[in-house]
KESEVO-526456 format. One record per residue (C-alpha): residue number from 1; x, z, y; residue in three letters. Coordinates in pm, whole numbers. Layout:
<pts>
> NUM, X, Z, Y, ALA
...
</pts>
This chain:
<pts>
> 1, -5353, 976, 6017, UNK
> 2, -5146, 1300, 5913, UNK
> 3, -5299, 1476, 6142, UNK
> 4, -5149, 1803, 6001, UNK
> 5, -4747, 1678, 6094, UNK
> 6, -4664, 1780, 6448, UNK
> 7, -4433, 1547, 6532, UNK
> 8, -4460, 1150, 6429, UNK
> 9, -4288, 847, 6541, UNK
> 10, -4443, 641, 6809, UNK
> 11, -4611, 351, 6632, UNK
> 12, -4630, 15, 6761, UNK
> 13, -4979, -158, 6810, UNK
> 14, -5033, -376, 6522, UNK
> 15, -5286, -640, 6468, UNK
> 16, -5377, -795, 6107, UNK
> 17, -5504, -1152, 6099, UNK
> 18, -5493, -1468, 5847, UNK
> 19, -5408, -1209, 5528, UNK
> 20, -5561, -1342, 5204, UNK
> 21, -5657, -1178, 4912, UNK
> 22, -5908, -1315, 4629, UNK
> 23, -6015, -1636, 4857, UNK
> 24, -6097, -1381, 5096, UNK
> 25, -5986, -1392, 5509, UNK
> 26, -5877, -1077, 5679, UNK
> 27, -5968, -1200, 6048, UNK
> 28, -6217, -1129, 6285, UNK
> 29, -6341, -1368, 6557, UNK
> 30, -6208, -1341, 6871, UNK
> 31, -6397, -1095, 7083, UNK
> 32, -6656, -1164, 7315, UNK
> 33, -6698, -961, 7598, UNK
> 34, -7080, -818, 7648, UNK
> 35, -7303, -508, 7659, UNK
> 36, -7480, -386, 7330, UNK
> 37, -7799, -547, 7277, UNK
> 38, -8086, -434, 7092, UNK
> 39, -8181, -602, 6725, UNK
> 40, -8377, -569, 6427, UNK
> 41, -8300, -278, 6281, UNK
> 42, -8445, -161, 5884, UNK
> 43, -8177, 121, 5801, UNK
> 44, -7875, 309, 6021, UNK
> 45, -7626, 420, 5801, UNK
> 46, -7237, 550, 5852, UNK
> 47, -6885, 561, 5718, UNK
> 48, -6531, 627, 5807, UNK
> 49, -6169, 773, 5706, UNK
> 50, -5983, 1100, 5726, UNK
> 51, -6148, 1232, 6093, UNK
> 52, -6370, 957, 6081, UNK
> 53, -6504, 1078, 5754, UNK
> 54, -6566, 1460, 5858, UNK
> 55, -6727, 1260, 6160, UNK
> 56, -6922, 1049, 5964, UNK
> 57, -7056, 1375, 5774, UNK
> 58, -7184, 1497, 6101, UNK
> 59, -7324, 1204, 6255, UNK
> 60, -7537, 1190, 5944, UNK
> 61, -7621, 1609, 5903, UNK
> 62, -7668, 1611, 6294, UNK
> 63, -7870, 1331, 6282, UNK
> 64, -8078, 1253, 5943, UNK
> 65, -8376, 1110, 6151, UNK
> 66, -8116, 830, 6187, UNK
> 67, -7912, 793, 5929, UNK
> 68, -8013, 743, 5591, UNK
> 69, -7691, 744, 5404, UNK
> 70, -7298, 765, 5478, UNK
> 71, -7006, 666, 5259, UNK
> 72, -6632, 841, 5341, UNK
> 73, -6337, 767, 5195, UNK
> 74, -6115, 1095, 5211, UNK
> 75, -6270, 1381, 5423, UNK
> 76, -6422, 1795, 5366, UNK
> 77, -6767, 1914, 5386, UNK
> 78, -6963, 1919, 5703, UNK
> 79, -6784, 2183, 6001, UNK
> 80, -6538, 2264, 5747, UNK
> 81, -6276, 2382, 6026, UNK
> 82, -6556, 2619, 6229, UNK
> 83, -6403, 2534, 6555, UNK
> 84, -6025, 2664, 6489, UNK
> 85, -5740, 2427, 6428, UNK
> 86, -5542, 2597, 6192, UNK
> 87, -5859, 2598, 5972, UNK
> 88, -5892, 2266, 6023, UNK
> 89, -5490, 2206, 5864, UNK
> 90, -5432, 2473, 5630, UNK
> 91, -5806, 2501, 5496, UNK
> 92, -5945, 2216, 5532, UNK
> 93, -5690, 1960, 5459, UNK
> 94, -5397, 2191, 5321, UNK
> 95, -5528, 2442, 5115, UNK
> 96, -5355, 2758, 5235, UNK
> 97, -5592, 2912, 5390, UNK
> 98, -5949, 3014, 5245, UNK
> 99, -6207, 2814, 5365, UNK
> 100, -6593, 2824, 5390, UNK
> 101, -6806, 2761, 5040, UNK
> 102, -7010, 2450, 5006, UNK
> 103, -7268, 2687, 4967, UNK
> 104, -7205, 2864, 5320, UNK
> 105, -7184, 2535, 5487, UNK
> 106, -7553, 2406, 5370, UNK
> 107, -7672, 2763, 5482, UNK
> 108, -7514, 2733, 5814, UNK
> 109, -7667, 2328, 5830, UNK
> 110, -7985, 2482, 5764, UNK
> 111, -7957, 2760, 6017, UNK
> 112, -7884, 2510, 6239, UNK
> 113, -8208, 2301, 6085, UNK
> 114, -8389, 2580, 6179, UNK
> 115, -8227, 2663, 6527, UNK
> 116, -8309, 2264, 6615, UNK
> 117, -7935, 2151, 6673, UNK
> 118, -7940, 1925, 6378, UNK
> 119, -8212, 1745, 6218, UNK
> 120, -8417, 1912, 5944, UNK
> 121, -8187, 1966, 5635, UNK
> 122, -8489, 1849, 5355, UNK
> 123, -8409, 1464, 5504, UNK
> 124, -8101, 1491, 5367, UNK
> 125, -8261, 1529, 5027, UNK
> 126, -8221, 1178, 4844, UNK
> 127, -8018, 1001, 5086, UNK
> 128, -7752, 806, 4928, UNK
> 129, -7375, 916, 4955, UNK
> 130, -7038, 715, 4845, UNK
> 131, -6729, 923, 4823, UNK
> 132, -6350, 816, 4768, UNK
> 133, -6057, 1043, 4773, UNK
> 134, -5693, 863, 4589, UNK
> 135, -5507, 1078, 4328, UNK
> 136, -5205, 996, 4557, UNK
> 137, -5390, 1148, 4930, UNK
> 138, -5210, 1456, 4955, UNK
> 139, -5325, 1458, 5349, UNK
> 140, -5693, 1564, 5256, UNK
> 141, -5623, 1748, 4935, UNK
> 142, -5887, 1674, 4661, UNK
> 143, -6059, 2044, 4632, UNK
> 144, -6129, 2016, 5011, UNK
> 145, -6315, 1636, 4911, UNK
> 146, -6467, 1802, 4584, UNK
> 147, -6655, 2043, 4862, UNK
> 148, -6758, 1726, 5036, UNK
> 149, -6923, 1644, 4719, UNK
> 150, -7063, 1996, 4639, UNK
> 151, -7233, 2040, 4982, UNK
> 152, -7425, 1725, 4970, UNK
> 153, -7538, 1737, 4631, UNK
> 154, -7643, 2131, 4750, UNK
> 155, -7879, 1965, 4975, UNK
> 156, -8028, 1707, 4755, UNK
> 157, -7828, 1421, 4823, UNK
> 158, -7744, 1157, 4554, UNK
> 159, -7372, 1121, 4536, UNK
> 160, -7129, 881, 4422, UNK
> 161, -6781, 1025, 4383, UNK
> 162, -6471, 817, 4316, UNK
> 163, -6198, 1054, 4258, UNK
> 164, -5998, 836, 4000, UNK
> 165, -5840, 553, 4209, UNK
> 166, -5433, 591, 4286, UNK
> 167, -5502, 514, 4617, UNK
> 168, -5301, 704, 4940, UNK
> 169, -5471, 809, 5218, UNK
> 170, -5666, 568, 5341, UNK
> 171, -5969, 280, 5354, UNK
> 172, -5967, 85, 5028, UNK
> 173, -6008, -288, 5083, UNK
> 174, -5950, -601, 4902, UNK
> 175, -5749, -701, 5208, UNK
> 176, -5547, -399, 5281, UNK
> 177, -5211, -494, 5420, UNK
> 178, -5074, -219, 5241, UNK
> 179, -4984, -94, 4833, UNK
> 180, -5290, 143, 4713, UNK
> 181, -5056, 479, 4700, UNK
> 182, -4911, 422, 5020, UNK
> 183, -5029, 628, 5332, UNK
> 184, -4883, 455, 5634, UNK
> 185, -5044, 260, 5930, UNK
> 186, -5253, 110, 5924, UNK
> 187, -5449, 278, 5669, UNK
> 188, -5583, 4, 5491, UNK
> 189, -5476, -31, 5136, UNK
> 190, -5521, -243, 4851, UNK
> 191, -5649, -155, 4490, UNK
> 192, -5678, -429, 4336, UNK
> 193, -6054, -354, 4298, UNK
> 194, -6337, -336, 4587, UNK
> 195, -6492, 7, 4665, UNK
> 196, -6645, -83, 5001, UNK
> 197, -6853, -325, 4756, UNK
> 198, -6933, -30, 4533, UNK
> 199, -7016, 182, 4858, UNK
> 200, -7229, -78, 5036, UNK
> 201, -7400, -110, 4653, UNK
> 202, -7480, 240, 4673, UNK
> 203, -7612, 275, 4994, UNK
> 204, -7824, 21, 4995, UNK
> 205, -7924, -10, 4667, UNK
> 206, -7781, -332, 4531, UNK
> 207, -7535, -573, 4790, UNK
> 208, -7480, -935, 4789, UNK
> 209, -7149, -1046, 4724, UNK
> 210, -6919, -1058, 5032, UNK
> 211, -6857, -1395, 5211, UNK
> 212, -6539, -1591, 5080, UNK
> 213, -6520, -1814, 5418, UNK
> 214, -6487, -1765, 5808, UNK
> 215, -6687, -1525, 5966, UNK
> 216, -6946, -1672, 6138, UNK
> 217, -7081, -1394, 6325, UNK
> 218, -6949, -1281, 6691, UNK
> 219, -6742, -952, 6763, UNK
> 220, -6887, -829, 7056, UNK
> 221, -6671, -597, 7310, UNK
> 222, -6853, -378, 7480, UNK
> 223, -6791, -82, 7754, UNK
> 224, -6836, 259, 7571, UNK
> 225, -6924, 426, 7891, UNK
> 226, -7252, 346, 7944, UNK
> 227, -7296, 528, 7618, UNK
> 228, -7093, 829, 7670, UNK
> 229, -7212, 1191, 7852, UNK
> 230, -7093, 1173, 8216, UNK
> 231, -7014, 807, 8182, UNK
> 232, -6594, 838, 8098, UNK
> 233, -6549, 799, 7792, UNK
> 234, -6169, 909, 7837, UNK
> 235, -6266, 1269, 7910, UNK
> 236, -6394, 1319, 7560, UNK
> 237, -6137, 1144, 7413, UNK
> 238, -6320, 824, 7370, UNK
> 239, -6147, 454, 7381, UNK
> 240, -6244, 229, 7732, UNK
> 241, -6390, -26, 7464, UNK
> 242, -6605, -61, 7110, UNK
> 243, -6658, -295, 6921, UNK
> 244, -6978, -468, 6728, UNK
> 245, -6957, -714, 6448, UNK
> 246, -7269, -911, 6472, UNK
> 247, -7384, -1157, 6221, UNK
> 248, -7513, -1540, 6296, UNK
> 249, -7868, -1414, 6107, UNK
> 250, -7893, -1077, 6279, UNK
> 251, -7846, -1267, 6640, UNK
> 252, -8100, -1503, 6534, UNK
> 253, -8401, -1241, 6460, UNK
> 254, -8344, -1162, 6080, UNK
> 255, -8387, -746, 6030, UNK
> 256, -8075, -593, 5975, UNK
> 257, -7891, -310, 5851, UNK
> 258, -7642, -84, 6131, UNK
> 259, -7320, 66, 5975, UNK
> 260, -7160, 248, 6193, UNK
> 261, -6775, 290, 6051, UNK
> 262, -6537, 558, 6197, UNK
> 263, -6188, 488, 6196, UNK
> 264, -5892, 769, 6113, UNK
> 265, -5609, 943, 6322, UNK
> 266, -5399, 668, 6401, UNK
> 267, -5602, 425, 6351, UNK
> 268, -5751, 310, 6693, UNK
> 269, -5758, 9, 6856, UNK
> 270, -5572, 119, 7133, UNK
> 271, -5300, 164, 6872, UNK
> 272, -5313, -73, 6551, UNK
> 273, -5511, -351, 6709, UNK
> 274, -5798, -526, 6545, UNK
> 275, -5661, -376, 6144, UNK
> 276, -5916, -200, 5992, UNK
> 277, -6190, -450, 6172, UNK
> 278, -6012, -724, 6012, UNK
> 279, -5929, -584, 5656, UNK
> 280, -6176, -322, 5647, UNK
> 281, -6405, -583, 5401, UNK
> 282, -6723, -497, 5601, UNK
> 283, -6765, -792, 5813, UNK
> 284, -6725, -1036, 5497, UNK
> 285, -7012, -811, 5362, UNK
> 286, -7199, -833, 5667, UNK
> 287, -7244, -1209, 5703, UNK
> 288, -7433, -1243, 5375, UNK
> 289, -7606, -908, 5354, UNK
> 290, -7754, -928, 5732, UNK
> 291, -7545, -633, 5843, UNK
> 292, -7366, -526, 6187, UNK
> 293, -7122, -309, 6189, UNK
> 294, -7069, -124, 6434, UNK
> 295, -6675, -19, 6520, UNK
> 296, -6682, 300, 6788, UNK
> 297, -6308, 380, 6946, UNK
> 298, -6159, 727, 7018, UNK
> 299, -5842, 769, 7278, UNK
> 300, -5581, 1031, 7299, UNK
> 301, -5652, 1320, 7446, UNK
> 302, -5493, 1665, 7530, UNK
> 303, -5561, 1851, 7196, UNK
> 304, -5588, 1558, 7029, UNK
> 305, -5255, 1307, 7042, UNK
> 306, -5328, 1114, 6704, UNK
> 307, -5659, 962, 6852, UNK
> 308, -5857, 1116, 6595, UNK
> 309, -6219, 1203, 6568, UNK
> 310, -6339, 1523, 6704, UNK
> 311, -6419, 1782, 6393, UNK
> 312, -6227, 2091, 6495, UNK
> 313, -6342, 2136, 6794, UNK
> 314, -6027, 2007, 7068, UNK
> 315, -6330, 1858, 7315, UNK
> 316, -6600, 2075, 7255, UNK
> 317, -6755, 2369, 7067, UNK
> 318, -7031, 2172, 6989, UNK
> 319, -6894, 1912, 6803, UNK
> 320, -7071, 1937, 6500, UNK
> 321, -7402, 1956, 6631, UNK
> 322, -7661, 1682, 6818, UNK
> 323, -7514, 1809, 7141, UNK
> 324, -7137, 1738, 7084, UNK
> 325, -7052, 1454, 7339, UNK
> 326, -6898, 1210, 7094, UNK
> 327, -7194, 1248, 6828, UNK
> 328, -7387, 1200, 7146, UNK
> 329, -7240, 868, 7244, UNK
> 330, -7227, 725, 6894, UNK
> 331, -7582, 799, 6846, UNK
> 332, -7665, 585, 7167, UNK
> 333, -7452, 325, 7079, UNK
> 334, -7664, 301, 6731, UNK
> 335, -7961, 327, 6988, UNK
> 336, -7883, 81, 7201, UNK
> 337, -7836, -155, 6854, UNK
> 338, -8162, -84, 6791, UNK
> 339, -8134, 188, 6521, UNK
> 340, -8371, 491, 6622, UNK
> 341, -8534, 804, 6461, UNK
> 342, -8811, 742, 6143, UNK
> 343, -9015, 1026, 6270, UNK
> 344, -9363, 1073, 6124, UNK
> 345, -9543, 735, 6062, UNK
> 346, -9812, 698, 6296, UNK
> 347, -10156, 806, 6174, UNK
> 348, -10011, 1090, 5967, UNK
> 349, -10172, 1412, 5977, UNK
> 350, -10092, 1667, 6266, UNK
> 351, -9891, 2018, 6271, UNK
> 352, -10069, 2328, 6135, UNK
> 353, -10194, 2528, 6413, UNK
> 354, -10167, 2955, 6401, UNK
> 355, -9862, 2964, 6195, UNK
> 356, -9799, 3316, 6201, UNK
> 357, -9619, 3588, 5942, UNK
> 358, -9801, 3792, 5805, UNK
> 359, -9635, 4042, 5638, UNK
> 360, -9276, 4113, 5514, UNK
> 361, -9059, 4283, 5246, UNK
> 362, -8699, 4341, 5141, UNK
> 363, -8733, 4016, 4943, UNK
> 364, -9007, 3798, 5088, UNK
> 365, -9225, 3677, 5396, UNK
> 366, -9566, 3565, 5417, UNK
> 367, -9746, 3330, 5624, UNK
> 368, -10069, 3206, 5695, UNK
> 369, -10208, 2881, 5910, UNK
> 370, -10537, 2714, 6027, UNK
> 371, -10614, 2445, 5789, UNK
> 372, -10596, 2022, 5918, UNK
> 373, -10883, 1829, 5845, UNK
> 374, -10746, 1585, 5611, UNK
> 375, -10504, 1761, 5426, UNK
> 376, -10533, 1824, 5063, UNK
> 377, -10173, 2084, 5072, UNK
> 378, -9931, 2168, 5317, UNK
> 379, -9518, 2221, 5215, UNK
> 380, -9298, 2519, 5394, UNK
> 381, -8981, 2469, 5495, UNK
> 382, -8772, 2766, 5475, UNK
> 383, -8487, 2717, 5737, UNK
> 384, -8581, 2327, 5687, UNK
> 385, -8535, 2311, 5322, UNK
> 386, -8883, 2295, 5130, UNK
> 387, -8973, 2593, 4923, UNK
> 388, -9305, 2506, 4769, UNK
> 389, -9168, 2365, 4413, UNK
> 390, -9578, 2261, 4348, UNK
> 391, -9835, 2182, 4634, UNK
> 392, -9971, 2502, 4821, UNK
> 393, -10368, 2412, 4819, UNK
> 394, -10444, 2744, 5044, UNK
> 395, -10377, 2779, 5408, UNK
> 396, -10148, 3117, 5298, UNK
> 397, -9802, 3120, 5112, UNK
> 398, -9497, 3351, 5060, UNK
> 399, -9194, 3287, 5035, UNK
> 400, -9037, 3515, 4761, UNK
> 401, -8619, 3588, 4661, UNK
> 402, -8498, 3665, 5021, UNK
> 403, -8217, 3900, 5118, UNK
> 404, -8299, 4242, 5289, UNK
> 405, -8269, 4271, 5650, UNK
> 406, -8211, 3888, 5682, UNK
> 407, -8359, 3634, 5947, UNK
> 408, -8521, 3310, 5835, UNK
> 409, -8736, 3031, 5984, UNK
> 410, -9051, 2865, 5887, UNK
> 411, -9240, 2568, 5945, UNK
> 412, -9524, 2413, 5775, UNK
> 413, -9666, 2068, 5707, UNK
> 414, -9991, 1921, 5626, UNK
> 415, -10005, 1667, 5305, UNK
> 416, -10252, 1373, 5249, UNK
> 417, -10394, 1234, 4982, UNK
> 418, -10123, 940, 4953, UNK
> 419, -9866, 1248, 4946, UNK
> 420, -9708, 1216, 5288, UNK
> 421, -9624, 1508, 5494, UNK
> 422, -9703, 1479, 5851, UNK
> 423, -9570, 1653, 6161, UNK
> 424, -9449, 1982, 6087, UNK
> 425, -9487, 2306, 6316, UNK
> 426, -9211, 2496, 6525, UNK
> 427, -9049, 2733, 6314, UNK
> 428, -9147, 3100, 6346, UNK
> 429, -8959, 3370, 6251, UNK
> 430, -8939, 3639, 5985, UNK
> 431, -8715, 3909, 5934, UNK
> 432, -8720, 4078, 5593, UNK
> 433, -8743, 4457, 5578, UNK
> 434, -8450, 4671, 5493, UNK
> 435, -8085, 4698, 5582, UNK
> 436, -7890, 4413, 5548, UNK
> 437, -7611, 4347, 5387, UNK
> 438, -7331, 4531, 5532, UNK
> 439, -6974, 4320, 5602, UNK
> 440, -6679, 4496, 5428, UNK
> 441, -6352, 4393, 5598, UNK
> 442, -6051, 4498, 5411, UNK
> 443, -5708, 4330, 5248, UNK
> 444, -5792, 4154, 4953, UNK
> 445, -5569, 4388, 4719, UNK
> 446, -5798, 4654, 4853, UNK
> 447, -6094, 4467, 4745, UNK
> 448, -6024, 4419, 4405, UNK
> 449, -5919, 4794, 4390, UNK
> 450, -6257, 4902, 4541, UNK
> 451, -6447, 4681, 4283, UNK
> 452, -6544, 4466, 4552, UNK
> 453, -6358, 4156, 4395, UNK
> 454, -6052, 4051, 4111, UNK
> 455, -5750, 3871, 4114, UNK
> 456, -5653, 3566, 3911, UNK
> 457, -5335, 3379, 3931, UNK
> 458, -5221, 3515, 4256, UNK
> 459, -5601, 3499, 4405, UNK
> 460, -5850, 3713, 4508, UNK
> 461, -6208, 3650, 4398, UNK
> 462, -6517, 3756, 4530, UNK
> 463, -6743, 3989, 4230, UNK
> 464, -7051, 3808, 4160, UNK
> 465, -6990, 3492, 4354, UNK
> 466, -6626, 3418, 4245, UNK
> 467, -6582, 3312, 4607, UNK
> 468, -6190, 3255, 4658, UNK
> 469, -6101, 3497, 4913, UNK
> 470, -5756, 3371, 4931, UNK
> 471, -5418, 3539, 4839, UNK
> 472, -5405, 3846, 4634, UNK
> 473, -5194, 4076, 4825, UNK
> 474, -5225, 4358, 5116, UNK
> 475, -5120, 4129, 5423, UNK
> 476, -5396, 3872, 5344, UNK
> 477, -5789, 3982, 5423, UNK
> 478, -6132, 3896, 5412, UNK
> 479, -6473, 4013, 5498, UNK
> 480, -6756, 4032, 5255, UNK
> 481, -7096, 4167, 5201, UNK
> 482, -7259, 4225, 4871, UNK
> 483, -7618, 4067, 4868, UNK
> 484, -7728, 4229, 4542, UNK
> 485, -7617, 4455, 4301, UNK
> 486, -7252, 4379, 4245, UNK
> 487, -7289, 4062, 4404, UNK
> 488, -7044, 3981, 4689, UNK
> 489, -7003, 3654, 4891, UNK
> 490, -6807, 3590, 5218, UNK
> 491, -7006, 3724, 5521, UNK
</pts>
């Protein structure tokens, strides 16, 4: 789980059964060997810890259509480590390094929106979102999880943040094996209290309690590589095996919620054994909340020896986006559940036709369409995000506050009477007039001299912004661009 140590002692696989806590039973059933089989599905939603976490985050950016929520107990914002592993230790769990805004991150997720390799950023926009991080988890330190927090709420997500709990580093559970400041395998601690009850609460808007007898549902273990890119799940660093917690009401017809849950570094089957299945608390809340759970299994790898999660990159570039190979195979295992994309509802109105720009300036872009028979307004996305704060009644808008000499993409829906946005066009682009912004590379002591930035408490701070820049001193540099008049951010 400390993924940042480089050298750790071998641990030995440990599995968790008969532990009791409250009335409670940490167990699971004995597995049952069997393909995943499709069931009645209302809601997909995800979690995990430490690398599951930052996977968790990407599952549900990548793939909003899906996923309609995601609760993560210790991780950063979404492609925090931009492909480099040093980021991903020193900036992005250690905070040596500068690191990425929360506000560059939701730009890049909707660049990416509007490049198609993740789902439109505005679905994001009210999802639910549970976060945890311990005052004792010095592995993912807490201003790396407070970004967590800021990016989502900077897309419009409603957030839950538990930030006061003494807990280590690791899943909080009623039956955790271990004392709530400890961070040791495997990973499962206990409070005293129950967050996955406050999580599950929060995601789904109100929870049954959990069941205080034996599980009555079947674990189901299945072959991950009928699910994985190329078929071997080994050569992306994926476990032989997953597993599926299915209840006794979902197998019987009943429509059911999917949580997918993610475990940590050092936390794999292949290593500690059935654990976090058994103590995780899920299961208990599955069986009287009609619930599976759905437990995918990483590997080791090379570039990857702890068995985590990929979110730096040690498998593929990609690994943040709907074409990574392990967000790929999760998503078809939630497929093959039954879980699958909301789409637009059938019968909604059609995409605009002639979407075109019109005309640009330093600071805006406008755009005109052919109107939809039906329609009483259309929205426009900017970059996926909507931009229309009231309903645009004409078949012409523009977009106004840009940046000079900067790309952006639209895309424009139609709006019936009910309120419902139907299918939205292909982006088109526009590129404002002007120059734009030009990066300034330089140490950060010659920064603040050039009135590019200041220095507080050993720190170098963007002018404007107040992005942190990192150290204040000539060996340590940055690169930043100034956007307006004496305002700079991090190019």
């Amino acid at each position: 789980m400390k993924i940042r140590r480089l050298l750790v002692a071998v641990l030995a696989a440990v599995g968790i059964a008969a532990t009791t806590t409250g009335g409670a039973t940490a167990a699971v059933p004995a597995p049952t060997a069997g393909p995943l089989q499709k069931y009645t599905i209302s809601s997909a939603h995800v979690s995990g810890l430490s690398s599951g976490g930052f996977m968790a985050n990407q599952l549900h950016v990548a793939y909003s259509d899906v996923f309609e929520g995601a609760g993560i107990f210790s991780a950063g914002p979404y492609d925090c480590a931009q492909n480099n592993l040093n980021t991903a230790l020193y900036a992005c769990m250690d905070t040596f390094m500068p690191r990425k805004t929360p506000a560059q991150l939701a730009q890049l997720t909707r660049d990416r929106a509007a490049a198609g390799t993740v789902d439109p950023v505005a679905r994001l926009a009210g999802d639910k979102v549970w976060l945890f991080h311990g005052t004792n988890d010095s592995t993912v330190k807490a201003p790396v999880n407070d970004d967590l927090a800021a990016y989502y709420r900077a897309l419009g997500a409603d957030v839950v943040y538990d930030d006061t709990s003494p807990a280590g580093h690791a899943w909080v559970s009623p039956l955790g094996p271990n004392s709530c400041s400890s961070t040791a395998s495997p990973y499962v601690n206990d409070c005293g209290d129950d967050p996955v009850g406050e999580m599950l609460a929060h995601l789904f808007g109100g929870v049954r309690p959990a069941s205080s007898s034996a599980l009555t549902g079947t674990l189901v273990r299945f072959d991950q590589s009928p699910h994985v890119p190329g078929g071997s799940p080994s050569a992306i660093g994926m476990g032989a095996e997953g597993f599926a917690y299915v209840p006794r009401s979902c197998q019987d017809g009943a429509s059911c919620r999917l949580m997918v849950t993610l475990h940590g570094c050092y936390q794999y089957f292949g290593l500690v054994g059935d654990a976090l299945m058994a103590t995780a608390h899920l299961n208990e809340y599955a069986d009287t909340n009609d619930m599976i759970v759905l437990y995918p299994q990483t590997t080791t790898m090379t570039g990857n020896p702890r068995g985590c999660w990929d979110w730096w990159g040690y498998k593929s570039a990609d690994y943040a986006q709907k074409s990574g190979p392990q967000m790929t195979a999760v998503l078809n295992m939630a497929k093959a559940l039954g879980a699958g994309t909301t789409g637009t509802p059938p019968g909604a109105l059609p995409a605009p036709t002639g979407l075109s720009v019109t005309a640009t300036t330093a600071t805006s872009a406008s755009l005109s369409w052919n109107p939809v028979p039906g329609a009483v307004s259309y929205d426009v996305y900017r970059d996926g995000t909507k931009v229309n704060s009231a309903p645009v009644t004409a078949t012409a808008h523009t977009d106004t506050g840009l940046t000079a000499g900067t790309a952006y993409g639209y895309a424009v829906a139609a709006v019936d009477a009910s309120g419902a946005a139907g299918t939205r066009t292909a982006p088109v682009g526009a590129t404002t007039t002007g120059a734009a912004p030009v990066c300034v590379t330089a140490a950060n002591y010659a920064h603040t001299t050039a009135g590019r930035a200041h220095q507080s408490g050993g720190y170098a701070y963007a002018n404007g912004s107040n992005q942190n820049l990192g150290l204040w001193n000539v060996f340590v540099s940055s690169t930043i661009k100034e956007t307006s008049p004496g305002y700079w951010v991090l190019c």
